[in-house]
N, C-alpha and C positions, 0 to 999 in steps of 0.2 A: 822452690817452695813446695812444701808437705801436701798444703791445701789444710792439712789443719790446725785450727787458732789456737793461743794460748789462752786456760780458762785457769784462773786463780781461785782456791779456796779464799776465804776470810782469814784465815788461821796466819796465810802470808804473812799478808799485811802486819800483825801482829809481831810476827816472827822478826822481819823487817825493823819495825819500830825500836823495836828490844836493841836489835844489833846493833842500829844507829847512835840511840841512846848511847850504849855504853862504849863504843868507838870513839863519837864525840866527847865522851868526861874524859879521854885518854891525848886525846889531839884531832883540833876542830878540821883539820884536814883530809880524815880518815872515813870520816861519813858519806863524802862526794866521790871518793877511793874506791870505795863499797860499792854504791850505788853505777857506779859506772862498769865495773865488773861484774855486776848481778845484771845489770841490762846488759851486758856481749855475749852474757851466756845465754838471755832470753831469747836473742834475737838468734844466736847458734842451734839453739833446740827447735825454732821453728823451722829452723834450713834443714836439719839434722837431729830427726826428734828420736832416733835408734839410736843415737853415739854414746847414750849415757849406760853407765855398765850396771847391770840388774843386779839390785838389794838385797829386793827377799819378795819369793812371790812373783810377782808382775810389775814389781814399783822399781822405777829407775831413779839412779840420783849421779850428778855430776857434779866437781870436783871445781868452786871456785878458782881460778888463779890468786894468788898470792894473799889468801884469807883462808883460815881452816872451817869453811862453811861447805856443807852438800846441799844444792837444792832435787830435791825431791819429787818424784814424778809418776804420773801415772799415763798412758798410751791408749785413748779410747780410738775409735773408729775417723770422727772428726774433729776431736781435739786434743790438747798437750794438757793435761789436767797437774796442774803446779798444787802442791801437797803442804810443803814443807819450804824452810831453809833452817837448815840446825847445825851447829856442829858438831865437827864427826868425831868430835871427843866424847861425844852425846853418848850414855848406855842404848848399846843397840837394840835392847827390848823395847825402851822409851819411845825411842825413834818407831820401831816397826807400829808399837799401840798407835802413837799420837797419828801416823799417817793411814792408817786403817783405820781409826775411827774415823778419819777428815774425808779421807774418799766416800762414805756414805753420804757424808752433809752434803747439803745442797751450796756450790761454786759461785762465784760470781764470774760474769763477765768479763775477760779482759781485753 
């Protein structure tokens, strides 16, 4: 272990929502699919919060398994600050704005 926490933007959650939503209209199977993939990477990034390969800048992002999602990352001092999850079909301008603006906001807790 790193020593430091995982801290989630708001934006996550959102991000999250979105995916699930439109997973589930596709096959109600696909949401718990998800969801269990995005937590083995949560818990990989706190064992191994270097592994993810650098964006742009300072911002890392890593490569779901078997879903075309990146979650997105920032490396503070004592914590994994989660940015993003978007897919990486996403225009990479999009991407770079949406998680530079999120890294200013104030994170929540996770």
């Amino acid at each position: 272990m790193t020593g430091r926490r995982l801290v989630f933007h708001p934006g996550v959650a959102d991000d999250v929502g979105e995916i699930l939503d439109y997973y589930g209209s596709r096959d109600p199977s696909l949401p718990a699919r998800f969801r269990a993939r995005l937590a083995e990477q949560f818990d990989r990034l706190e064992l191994f919060p270097e592994s993810g390969a650098v964006l742009f800048d300072s911002y890392r992002r890593v490569i779901l398994k078997r879903f075309p999602y990146l979650v997105v990352y920032l490396l503070e001092e004592d914590q994994i600050l989660e940015l993003a999850v978007v897919s990486y079909r996403r225009d990479p301008a999009w991407v770079e704005g949406t998680v530079s603006r999120r890294s200013v906001e104030p994170p929540i807790q996770g």
